[in-house]
VEXDREN-2710 file (C-alpha; in Angstrom, 1 decimal):
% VEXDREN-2710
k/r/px/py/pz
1/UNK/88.3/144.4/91.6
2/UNK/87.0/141.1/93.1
3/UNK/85.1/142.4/96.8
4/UNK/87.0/141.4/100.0
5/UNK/84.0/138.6/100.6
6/UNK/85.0/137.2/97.4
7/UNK/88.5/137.2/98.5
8/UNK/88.0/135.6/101.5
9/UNK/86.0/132.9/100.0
10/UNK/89.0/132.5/97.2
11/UNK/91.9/132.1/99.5
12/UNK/89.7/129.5/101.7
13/UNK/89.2/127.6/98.9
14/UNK/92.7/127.9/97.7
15/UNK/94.2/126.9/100.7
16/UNK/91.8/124.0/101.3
17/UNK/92.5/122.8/98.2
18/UNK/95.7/122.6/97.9
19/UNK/96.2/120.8/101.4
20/UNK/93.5/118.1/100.0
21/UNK/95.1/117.6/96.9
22/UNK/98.7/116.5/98.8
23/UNK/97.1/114.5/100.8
24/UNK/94.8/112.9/98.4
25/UNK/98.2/112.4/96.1
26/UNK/99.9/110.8/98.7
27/UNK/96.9/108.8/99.4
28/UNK/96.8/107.4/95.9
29/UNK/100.6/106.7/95.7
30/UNK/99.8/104.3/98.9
31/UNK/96.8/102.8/97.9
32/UNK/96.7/102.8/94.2
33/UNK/93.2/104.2/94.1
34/UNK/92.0/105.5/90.5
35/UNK/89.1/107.6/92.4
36/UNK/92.1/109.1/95.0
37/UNK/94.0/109.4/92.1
38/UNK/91.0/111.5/90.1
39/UNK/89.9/113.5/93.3
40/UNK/93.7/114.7/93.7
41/UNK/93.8/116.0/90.2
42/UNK/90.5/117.3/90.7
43/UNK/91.7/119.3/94.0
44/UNK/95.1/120.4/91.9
45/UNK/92.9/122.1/89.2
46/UNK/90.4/123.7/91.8
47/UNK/94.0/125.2/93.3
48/UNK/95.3/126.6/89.8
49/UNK/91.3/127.9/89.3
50/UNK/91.6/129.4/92.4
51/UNK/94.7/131.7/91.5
52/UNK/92.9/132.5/88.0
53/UNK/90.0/133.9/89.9
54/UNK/92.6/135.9/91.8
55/UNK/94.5/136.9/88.7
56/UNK/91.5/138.0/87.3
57/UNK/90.3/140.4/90.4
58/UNK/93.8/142.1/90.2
59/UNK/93.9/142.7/86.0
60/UNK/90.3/144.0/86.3
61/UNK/91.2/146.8/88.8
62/UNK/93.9/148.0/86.0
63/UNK/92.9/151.5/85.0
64/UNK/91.2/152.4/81.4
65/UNK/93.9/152.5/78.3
66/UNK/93.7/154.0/74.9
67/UNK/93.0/150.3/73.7
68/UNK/90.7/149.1/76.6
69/UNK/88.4/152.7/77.4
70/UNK/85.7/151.4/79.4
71/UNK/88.3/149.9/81.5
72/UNK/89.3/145.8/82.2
73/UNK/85.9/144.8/84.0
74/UNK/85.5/142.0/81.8
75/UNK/88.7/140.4/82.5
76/UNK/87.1/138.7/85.7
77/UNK/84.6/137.0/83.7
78/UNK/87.3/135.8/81.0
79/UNK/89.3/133.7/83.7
80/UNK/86.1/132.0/85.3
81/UNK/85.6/131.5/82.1
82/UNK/88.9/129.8/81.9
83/UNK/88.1/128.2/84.9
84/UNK/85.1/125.7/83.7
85/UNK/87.3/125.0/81.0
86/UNK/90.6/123.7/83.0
87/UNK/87.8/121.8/85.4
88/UNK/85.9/120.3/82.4
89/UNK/89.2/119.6/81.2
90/UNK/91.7/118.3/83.3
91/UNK/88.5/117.3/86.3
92/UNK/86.0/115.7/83.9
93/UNK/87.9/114.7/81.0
94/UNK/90.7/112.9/83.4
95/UNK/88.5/111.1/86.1
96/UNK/86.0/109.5/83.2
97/UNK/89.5/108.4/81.5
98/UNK/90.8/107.0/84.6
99/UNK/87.1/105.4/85.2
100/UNK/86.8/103.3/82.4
101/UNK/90.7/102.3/82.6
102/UNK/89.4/101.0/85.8
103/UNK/86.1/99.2/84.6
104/UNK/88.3/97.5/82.0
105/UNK/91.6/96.6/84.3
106/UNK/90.1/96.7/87.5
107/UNK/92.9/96.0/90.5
108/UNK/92.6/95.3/94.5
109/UNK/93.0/98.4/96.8
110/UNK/96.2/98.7/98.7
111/UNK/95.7/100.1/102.2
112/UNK/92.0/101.3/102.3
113/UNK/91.7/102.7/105.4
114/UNK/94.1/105.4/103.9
115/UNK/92.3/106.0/101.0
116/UNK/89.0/106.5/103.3
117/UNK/91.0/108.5/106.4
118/UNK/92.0/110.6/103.4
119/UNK/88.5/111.1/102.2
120/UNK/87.4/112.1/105.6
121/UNK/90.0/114.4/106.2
122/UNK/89.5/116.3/102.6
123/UNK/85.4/116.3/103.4
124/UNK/86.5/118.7/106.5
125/UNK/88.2/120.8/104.8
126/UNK/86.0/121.0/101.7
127/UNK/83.3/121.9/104.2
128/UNK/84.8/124.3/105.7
129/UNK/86.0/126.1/102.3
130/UNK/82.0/125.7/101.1
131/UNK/80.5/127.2/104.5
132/UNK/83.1/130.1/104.0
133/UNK/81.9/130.8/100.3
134/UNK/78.1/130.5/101.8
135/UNK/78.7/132.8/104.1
136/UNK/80.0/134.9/101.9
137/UNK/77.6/134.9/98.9
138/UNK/74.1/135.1/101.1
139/UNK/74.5/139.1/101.7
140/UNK/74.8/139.5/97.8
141/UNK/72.1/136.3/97.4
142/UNK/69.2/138.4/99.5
143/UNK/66.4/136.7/99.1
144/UNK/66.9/134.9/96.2
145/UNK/67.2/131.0/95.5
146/UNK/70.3/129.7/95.4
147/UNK/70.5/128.5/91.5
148/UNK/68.5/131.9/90.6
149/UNK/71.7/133.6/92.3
150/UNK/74.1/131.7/90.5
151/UNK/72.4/132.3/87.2
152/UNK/71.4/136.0/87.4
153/UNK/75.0/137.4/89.6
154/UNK/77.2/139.5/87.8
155/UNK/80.1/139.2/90.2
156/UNK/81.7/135.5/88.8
157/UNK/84.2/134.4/91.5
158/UNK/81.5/133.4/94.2
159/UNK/78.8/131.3/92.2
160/UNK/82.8/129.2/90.6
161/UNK/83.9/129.3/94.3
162/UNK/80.1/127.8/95.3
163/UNK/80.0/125.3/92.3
164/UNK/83.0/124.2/92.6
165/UNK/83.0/123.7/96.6
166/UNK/79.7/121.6/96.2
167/UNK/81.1/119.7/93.0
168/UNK/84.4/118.9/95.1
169/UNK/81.8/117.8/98.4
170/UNK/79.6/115.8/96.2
171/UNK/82.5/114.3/94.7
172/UNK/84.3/113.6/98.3
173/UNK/81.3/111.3/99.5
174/UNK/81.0/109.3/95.9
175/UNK/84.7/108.8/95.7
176/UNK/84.2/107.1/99.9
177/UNK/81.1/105.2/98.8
178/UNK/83.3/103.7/96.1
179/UNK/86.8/103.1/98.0
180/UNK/84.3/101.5/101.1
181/UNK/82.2/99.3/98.4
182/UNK/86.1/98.3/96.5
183/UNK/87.3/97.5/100.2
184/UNK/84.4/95.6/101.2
185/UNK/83.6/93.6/98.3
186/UNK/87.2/93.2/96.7
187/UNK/85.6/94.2/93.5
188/UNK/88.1/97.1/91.8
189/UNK/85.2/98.0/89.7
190/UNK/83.8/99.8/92.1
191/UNK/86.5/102.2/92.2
192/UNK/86.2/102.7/88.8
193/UNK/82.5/103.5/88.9
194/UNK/83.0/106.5/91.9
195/UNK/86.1/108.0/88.8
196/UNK/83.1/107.5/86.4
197/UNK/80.6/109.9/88.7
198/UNK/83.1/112.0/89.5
199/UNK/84.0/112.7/86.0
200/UNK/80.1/113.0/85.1
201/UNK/79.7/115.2/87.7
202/UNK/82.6/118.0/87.1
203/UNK/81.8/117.7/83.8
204/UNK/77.7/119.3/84.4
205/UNK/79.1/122.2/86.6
206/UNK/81.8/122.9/84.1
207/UNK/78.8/123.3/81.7
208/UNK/76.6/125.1/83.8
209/UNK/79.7/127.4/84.5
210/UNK/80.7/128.1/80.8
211/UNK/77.2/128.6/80.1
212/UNK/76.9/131.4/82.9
213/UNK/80.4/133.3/81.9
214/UNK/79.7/132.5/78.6
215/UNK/76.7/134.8/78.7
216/UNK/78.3/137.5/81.2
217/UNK/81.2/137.8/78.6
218/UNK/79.3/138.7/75.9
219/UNK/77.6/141.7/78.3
220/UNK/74.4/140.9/79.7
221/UNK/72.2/144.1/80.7
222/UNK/71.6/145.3/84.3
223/UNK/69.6/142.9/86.8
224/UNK/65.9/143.7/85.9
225/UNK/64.9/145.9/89.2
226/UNK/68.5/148.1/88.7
227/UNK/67.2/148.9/85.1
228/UNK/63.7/149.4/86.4
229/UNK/65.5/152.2/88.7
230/UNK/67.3/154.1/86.2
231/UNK/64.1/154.1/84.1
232/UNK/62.1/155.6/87.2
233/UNK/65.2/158.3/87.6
234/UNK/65.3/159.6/84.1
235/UNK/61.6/160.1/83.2
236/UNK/61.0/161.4/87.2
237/UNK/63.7/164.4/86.3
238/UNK/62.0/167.7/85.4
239/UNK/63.2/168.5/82.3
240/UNK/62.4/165.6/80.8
241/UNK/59.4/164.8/79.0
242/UNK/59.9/160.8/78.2
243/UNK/62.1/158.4/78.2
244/UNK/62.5/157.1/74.3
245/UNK/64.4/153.9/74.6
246/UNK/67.1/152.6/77.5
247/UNK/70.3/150.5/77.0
248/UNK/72.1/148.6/79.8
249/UNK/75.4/146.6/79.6
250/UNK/78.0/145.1/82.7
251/UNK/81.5/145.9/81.6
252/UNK/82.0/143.9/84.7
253/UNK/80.7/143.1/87.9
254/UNK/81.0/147.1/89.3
255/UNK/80.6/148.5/85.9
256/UNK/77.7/149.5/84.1
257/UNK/77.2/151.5/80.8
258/UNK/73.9/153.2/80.3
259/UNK/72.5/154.6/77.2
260/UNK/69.2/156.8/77.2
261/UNK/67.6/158.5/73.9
262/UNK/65.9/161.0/75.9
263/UNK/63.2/163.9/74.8
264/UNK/63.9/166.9/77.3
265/UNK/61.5/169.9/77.7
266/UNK/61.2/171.3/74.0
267/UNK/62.1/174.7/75.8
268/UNK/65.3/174.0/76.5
269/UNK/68.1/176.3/75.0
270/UNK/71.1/175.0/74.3
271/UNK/72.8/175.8/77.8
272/UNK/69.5/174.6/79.5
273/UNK/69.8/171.2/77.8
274/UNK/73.5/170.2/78.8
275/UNK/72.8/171.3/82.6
276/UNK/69.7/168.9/82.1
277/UNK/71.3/166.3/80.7
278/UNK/74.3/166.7/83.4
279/UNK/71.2/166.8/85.8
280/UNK/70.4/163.4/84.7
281/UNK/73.5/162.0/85.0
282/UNK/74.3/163.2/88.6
283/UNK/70.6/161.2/89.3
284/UNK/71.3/158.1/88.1
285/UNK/75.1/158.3/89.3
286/UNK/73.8/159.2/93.2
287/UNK/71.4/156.0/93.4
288/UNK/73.1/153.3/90.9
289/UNK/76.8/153.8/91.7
290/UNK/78.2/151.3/89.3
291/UNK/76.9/152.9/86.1
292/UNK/80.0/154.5/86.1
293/UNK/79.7/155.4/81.7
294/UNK/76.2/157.1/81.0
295/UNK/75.5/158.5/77.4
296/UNK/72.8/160.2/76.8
297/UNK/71.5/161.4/73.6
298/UNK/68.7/164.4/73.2
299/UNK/65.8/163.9/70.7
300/UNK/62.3/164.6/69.7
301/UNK/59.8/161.4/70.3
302/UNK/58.1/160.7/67.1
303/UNK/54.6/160.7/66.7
304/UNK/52.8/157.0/66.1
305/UNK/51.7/157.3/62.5
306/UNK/47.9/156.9/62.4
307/UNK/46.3/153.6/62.3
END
């Protein structure tokens, strides 16, 4: 299930998004404004991405079924998956359309000052959905860069709810340069041009998102010091002589499978063996709560054939 930080940061942007996007809309019906017009449909996607991220949270918490064993962890990274998709889509796709209609037929602003009261008002409340999603993500970010905790989390809805936020900012002040330059100049061209980076713009963080969920949906191992620690946990254990080989795959944010090929003391009767193994388990269980399936499979370590 999505953690109540991630929540938090969903329903900001949710709400924040929704309000922008009717008063962007009415904005545009006043002013005529192709980059209004792009930012609102922009603003309506980032609300219907919004309650995928949330759909997603609440089909991942459904229990484990005959078809679906290991549970629906993977569910969460299918929708933001969906998300860079309906953003590349119906936020890059449509403002570039809408920019070069522009370049091509470009027509006087009507009522600027609403276009650019609009802007200011949206920036507000992007700002404050952004700050909520910042404040959410740095316990989780540690000390980690920014783009190194986008890249390398495992929990999806904050780095969308991040990207998005700062694609929808970034967006906000292009789309005012253009509407001021379009009111100053009389040139509609100009408010062609702020569609044009718009659509450019969604269109890299819809990449950079499919990229990223793209990778998590095909199940990316644990983050490199977790693994490190189950390694340490299993060959510290004192029936075990060595650690053969180590598997590691997120089922989802909070789930993790681990699969050991172990060599255990060669003493070990048969009894003795499953208590060790069971031994292992409750280790790695006690300090890495999320690898919630561990297999573990007993075996002699062969000797390296002579060179």
């Amino acid at each position: 299930m999505a953690t109540g930080g991630s929540n938090k940061a969903i329903f900001a942007a949710l709400a924040a998004n929704l309000g922008i996007a009717i008063t962007k809309f009415g904005a545009f019906v006043i002013t005529g404004s192709t980059s209004m017009l792009a930012e609102s449909v922009h603003s309506l996607a980032d609300t219907g991405n919004q309650g995928l991220l949330l759909l997603g949270g609440k089909r991942a918490a459904r229990d484990p079924s005959p078809t679906h064993p290991f549970g629906h962890g993977r569910e969460r990274y299918f929708w933001s998956f969906a998300v860079a998709i309906i953003l590349f889509t119906l936020g890059s796709l449509f403002a570039i359309y809408e920019g070069v209609h522009k370049l091509e037929h470009p027509e006087p602003l009507d009522s600027p000052a609403v276009a650019i009261g609009t802007l200011l008002i949206a920036i507000v409340l992007e700002s404050y959905s952004f700050r909520t999603a910042v404040v959410e993500a740095r316990p989780h970010k540690g000390r980690s860069s920014w783009p190194r905790y986008i890249r390398t989390s495992k929990s999806p809805e904050l780095p969308v709810v991040l990207l998005e936020d700062l694609g929808a900012l970034t967006g906000l002040f292009f789309a005012l340069l253009a509407v001021s330059a379009a009111a100053v100049t009389g040139n509609g061209r100009w408010d062609g041009v702020g569609s044009l980076i718009i659509g450019l713009l969604l269109g890299v963080i819809a990449i950079v998102l499919a990229v990223e969920m793209k990778s998590l949906l095909m199940g990316e191992t644990a983050a490199p010091e977790q693994e490190a620690q189950i390694r340490r946990l299993i060959e510290s254990a004192e029936s075990v002589n060595s650690l053969i080989w180590l598997r590691t795959q997120h089922l989802g944010p909070e789930e993790l499978l681990v699969a050991a090929k172990i060599e255990f003391d060669l003493s070990l009767d048969m009894p003795g063996l499953a208590r060790a193994i069971n031994e292992v388990e409750a280790r790695v269980r006690a300090e890495v709560p999320i690898a919630e399936y561990l297999f573990i499979e007993p075996d002699i370590r062969q000797a390296e054939p002579a060179g």
